[in-house]
C-alpha positions, 0 to 999 in steps of 0.5 A, a space after each residue: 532763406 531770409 538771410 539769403 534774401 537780407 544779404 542779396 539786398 544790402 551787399 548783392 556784391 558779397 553774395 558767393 557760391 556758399 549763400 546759395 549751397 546753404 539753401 540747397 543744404 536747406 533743402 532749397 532746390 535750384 528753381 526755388 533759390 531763382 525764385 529767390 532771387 527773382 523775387 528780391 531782385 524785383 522788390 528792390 528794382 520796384 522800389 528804386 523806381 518808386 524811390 527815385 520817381 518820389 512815389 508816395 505810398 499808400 495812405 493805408 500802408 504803414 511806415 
């Protein structure tokens, strides 16, 4: 799953039908691998908004 997700974040475009049979070989069901991909999805859009507003983070938040 975490090299799912790596892959999803820094090459979304080499993703393949073999990333998501390997977490179904996992034993991975299709509403988890959505999950999956939702939750990556969402982290990397917050993010950019974040990014591209110059949104500081917290003061309690490591770097």
């Amino acid at each position: 799953m975490l090299r799912f997700a790596i892959k999803l974040t820094r090459a979304p475009g080499a993703m393949n039908d073999a990333d998501v049979e390997d977490l179904r070989s996992a034993g991975f069901s299709d509403r988890d691998i959505l999950d999956i991909v939702e939750v990556v999805g969402y982290f990397a859009y917050a993010n950019r908004i974040a990014d591209g507003l110059g949104i500081e983070t917290e003061s309690w938040i490591p770097d």
